[in-house]
PDB file of N, CA, C and O in Angstrom, chain B, residues numbered from 101:
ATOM      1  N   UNK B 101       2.500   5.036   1.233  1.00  0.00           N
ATOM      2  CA  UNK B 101       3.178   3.763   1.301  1.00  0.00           C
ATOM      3  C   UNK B 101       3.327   3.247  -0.130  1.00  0.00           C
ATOM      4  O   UNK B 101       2.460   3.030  -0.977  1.00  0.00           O
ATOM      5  N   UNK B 102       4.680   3.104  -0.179  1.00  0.00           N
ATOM      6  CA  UNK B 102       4.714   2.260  -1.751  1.00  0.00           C
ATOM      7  C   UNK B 102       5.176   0.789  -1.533  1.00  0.00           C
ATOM      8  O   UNK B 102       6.185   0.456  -0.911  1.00  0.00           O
ATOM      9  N   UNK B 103       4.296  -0.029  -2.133  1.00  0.00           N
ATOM     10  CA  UNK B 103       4.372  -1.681  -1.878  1.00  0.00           C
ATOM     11  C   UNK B 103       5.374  -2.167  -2.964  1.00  0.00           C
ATOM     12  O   UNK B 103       5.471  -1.466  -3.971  1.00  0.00           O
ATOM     13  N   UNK B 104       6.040  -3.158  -2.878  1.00  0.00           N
ATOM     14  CA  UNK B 104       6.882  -4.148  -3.394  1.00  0.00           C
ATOM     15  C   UNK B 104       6.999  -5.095  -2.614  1.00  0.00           C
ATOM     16  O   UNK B 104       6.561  -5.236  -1.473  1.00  0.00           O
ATOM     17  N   UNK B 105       7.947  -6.132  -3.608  1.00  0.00           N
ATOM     18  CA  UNK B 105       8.321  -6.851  -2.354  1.00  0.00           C
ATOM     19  C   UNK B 105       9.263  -7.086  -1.426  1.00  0.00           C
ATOM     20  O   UNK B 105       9.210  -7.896  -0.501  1.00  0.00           O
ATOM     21  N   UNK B 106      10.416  -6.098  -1.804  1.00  0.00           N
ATOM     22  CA  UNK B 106      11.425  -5.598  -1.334  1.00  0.00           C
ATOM     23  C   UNK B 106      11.612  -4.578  -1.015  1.00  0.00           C
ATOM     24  O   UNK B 106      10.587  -3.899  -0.955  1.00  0.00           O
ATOM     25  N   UNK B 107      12.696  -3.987  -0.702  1.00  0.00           N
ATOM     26  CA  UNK B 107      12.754  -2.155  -0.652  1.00  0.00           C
ATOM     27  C   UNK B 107      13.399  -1.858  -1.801  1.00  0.00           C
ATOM     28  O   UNK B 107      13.255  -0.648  -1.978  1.00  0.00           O
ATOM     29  N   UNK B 108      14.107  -2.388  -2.769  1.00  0.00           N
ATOM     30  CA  UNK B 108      15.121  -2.149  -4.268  1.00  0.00           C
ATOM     31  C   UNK B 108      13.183  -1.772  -4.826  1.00  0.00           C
ATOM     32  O   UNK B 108      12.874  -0.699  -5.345  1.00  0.00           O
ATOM     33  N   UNK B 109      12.366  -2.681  -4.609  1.00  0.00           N
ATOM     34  CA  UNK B 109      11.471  -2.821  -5.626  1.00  0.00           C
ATOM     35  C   UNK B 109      10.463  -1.344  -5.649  1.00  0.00           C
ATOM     36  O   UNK B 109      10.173  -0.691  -6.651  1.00  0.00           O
ATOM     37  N   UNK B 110      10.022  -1.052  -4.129  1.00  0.00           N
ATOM     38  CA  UNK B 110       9.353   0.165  -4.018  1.00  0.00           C
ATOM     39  C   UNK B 110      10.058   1.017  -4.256  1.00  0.00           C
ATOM     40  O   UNK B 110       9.242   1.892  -4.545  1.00  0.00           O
ATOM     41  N   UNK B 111      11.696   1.773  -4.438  1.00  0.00           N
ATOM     42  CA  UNK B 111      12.145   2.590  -4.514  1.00  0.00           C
ATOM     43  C   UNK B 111      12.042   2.890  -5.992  1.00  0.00           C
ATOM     44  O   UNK B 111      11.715   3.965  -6.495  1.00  0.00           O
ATOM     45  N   UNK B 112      12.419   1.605  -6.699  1.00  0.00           N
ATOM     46  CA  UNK B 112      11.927   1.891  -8.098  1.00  0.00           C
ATOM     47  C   UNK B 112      10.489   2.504  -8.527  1.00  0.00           C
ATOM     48  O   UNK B 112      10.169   3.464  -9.227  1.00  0.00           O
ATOM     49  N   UNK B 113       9.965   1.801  -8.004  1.00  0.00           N
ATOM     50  CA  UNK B 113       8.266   2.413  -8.233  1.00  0.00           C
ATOM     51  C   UNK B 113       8.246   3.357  -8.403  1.00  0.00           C
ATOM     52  O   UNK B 113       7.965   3.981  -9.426  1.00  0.00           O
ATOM     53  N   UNK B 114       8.788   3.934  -6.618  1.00  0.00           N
ATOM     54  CA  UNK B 114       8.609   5.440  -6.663  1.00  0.00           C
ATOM     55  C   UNK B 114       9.201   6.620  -7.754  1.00  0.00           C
ATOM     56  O   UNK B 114       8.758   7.675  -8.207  1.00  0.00           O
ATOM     57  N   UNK B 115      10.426   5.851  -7.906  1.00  0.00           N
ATOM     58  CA  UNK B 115      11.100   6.542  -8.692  1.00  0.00           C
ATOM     59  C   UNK B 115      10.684   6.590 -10.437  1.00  0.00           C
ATOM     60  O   UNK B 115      10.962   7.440 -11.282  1.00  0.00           O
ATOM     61  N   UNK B 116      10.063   5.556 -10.524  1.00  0.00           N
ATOM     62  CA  UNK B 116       8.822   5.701 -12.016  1.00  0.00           C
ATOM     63  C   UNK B 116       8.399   6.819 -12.148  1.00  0.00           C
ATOM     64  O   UNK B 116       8.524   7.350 -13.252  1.00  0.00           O
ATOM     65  N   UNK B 117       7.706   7.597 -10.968  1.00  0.00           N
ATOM     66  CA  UNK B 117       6.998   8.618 -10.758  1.00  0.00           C
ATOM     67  C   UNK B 117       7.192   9.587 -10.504  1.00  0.00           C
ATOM     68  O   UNK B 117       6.294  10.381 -10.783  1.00  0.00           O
ATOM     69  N   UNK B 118       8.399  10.122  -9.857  1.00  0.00           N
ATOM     70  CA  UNK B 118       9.392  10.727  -9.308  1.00  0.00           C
ATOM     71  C   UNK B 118      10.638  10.483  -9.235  1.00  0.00           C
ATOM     72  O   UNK B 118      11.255   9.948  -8.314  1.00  0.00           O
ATOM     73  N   UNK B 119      11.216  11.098 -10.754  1.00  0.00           N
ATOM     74  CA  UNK B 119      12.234  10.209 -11.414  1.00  0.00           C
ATOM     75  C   UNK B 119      13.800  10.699 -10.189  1.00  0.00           C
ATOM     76  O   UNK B 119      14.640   9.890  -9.795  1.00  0.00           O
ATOM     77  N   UNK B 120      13.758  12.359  -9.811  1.00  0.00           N
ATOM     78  CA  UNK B 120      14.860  12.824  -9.407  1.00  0.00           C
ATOM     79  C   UNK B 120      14.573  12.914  -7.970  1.00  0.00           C
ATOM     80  O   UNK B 120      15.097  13.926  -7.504  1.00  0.00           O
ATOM     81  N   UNK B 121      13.839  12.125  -6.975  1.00  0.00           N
ATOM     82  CA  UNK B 121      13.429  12.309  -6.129  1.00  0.00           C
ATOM     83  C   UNK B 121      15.051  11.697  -5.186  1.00  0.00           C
ATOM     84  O   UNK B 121      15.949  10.922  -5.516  1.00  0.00           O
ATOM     85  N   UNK B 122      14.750  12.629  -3.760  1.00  0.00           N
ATOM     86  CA  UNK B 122      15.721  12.236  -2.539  1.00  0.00           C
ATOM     87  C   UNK B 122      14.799  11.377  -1.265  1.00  0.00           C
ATOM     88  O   UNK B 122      13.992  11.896  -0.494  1.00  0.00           O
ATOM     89  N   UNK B 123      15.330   9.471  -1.349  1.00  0.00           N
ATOM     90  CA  UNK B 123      14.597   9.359  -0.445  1.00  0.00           C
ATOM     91  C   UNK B 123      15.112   9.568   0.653  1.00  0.00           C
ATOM     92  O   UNK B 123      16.288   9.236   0.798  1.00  0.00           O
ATOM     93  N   UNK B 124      14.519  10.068   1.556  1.00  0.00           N
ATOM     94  CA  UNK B 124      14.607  10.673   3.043  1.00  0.00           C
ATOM     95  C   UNK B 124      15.061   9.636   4.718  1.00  0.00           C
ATOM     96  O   UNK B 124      15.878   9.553   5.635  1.00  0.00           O
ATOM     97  N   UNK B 125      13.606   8.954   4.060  1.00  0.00           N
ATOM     98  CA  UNK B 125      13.858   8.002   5.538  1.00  0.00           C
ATOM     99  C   UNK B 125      12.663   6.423   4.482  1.00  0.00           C
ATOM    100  O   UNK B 125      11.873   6.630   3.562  1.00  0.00           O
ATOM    101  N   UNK B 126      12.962   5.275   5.020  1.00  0.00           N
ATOM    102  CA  UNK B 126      12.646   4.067   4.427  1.00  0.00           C
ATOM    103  C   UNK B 126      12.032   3.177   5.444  1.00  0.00           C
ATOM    104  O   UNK B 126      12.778   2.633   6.257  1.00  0.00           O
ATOM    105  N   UNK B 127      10.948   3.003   5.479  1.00  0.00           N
ATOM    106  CA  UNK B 127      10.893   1.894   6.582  1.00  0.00           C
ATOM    107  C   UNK B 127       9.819   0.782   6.223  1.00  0.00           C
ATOM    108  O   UNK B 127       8.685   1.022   5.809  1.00  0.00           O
ATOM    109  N   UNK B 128      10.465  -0.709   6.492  1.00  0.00           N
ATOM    110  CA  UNK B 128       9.922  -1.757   5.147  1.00  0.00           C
ATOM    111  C   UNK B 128       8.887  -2.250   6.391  1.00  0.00           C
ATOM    112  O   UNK B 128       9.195  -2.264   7.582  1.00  0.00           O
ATOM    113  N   UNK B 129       7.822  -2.579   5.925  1.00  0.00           N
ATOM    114  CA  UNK B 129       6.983  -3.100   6.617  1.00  0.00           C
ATOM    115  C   UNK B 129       6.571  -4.894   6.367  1.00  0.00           C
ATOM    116  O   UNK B 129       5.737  -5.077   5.481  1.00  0.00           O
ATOM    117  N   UNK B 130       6.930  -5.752   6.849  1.00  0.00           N
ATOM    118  CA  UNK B 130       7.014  -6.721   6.539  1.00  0.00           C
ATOM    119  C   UNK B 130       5.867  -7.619   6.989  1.00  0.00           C
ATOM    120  O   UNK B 130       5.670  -7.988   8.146  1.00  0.00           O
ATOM    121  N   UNK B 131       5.216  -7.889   6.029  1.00  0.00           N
ATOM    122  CA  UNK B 131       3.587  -8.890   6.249  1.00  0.00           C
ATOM    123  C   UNK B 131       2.871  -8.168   7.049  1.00  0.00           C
ATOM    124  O   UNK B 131       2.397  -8.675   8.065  1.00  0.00           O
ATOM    125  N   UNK B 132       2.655  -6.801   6.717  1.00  0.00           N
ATOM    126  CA  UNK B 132       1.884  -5.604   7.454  1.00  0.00           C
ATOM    127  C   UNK B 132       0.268  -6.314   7.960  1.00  0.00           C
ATOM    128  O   UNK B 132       0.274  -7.472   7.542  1.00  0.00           O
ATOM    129  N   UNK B 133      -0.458  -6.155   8.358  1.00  0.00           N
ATOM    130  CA  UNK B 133      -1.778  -6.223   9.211  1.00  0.00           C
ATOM    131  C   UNK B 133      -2.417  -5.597   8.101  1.00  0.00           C
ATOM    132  O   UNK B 133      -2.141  -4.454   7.736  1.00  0.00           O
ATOM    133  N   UNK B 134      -3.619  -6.631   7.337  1.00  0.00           N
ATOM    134  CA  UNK B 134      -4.172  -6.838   6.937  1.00  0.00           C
ATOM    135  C   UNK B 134      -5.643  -6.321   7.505  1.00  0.00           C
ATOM    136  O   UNK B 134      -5.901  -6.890   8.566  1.00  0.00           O
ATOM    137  N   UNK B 135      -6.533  -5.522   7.141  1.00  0.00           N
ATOM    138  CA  UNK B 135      -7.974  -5.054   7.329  1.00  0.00           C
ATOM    139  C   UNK B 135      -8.685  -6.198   6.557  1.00  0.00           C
ATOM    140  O   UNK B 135      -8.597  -6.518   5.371  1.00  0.00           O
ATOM    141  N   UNK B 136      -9.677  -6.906   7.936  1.00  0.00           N
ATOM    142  CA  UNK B 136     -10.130  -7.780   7.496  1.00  0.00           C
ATOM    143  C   UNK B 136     -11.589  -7.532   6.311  1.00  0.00           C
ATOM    144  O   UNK B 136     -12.393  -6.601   6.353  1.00  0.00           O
ATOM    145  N   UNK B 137     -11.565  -8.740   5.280  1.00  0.00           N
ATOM    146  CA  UNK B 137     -12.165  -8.626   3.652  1.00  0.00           C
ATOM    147  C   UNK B 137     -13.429  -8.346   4.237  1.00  0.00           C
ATOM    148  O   UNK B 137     -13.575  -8.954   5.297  1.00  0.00           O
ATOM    149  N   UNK B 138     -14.833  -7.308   3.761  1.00  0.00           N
ATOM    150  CA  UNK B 138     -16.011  -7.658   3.871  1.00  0.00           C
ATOM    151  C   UNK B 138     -16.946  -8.272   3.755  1.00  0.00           C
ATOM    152  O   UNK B 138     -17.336  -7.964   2.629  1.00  0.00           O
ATOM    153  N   UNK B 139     -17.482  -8.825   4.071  1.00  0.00           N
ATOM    154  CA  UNK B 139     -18.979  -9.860   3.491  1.00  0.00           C
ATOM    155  C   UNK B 139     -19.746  -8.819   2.406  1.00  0.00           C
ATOM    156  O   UNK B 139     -19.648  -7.604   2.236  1.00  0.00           O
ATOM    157  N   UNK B 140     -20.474  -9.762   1.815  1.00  0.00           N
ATOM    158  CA  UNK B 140     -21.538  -8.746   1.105  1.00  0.00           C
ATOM    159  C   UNK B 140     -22.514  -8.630   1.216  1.00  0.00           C
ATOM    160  O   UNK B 140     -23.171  -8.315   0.224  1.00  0.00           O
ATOM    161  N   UNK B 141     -23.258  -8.847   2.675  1.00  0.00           N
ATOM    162  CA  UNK B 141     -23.842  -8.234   3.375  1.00  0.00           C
ATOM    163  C   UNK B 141     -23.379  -7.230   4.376  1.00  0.00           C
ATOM    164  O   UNK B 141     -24.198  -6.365   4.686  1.00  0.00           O
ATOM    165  N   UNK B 142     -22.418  -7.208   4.831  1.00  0.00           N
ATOM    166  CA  UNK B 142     -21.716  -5.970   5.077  1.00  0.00           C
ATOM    167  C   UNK B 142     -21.812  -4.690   4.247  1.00  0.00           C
ATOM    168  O   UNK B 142     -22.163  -3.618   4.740  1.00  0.00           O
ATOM    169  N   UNK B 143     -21.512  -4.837   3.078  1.00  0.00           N
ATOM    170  CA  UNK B 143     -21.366  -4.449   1.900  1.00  0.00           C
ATOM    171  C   UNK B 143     -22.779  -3.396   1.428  1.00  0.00           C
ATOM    172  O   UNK B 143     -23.013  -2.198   1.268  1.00  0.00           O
ATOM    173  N   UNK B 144     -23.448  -4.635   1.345  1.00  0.00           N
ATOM    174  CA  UNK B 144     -25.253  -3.945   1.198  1.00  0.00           C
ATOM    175  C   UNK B 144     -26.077  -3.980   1.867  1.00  0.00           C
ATOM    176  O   UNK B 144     -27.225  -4.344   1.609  1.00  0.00           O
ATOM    177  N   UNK B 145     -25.465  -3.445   3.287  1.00  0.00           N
ATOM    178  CA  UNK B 145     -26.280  -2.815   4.650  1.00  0.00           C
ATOM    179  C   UNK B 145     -25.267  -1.445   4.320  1.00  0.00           C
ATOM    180  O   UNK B 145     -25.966  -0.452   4.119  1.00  0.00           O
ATOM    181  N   UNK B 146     -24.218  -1.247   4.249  1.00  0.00           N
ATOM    182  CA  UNK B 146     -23.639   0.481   3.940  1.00  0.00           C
ATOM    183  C   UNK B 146     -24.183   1.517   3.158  1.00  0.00           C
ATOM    184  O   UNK B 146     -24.199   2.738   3.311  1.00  0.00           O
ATOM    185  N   UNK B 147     -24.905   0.297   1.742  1.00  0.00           N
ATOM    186  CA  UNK B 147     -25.194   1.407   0.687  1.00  0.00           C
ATOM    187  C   UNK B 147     -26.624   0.948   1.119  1.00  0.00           C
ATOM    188  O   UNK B 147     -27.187   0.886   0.026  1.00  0.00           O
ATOM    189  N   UNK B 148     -27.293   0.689   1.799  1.00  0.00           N
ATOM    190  CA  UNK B 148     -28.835   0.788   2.136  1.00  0.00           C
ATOM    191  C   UNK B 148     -28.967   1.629   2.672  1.00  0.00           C
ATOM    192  O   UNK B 148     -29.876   2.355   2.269  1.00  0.00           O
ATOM    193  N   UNK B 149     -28.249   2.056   3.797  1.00  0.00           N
ATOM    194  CA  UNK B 149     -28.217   3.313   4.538  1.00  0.00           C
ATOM    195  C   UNK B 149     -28.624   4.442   4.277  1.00  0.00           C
ATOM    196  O   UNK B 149     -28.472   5.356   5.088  1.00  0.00           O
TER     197      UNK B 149
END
């Protein structure tokens, strides 16, 4: 997934990186679902383990 905030914006990105690239298929994901932030006790009960 390449983020921007548009689709002009990720295509550029990509294309930073992959200057002669063919994009294929595009699909913009708009205010995608968010994985909720951890506590930090969350955090340091994982690495106690």
């Amino acid at each position: 997934m390449i983020h921007g905030r548009d689709e002009h914006e990720a295509q550029r990105k990509l294309r930073q990186v992959y200057h002669d690239c063919q994009i294929i298929e595009c699909i913009c994901h708009h205010g995608s679902v968010r994985v909720p932030v951890a506590s930090f006790e969350e955090v340091a009960n994982l690495i106690v383990r």
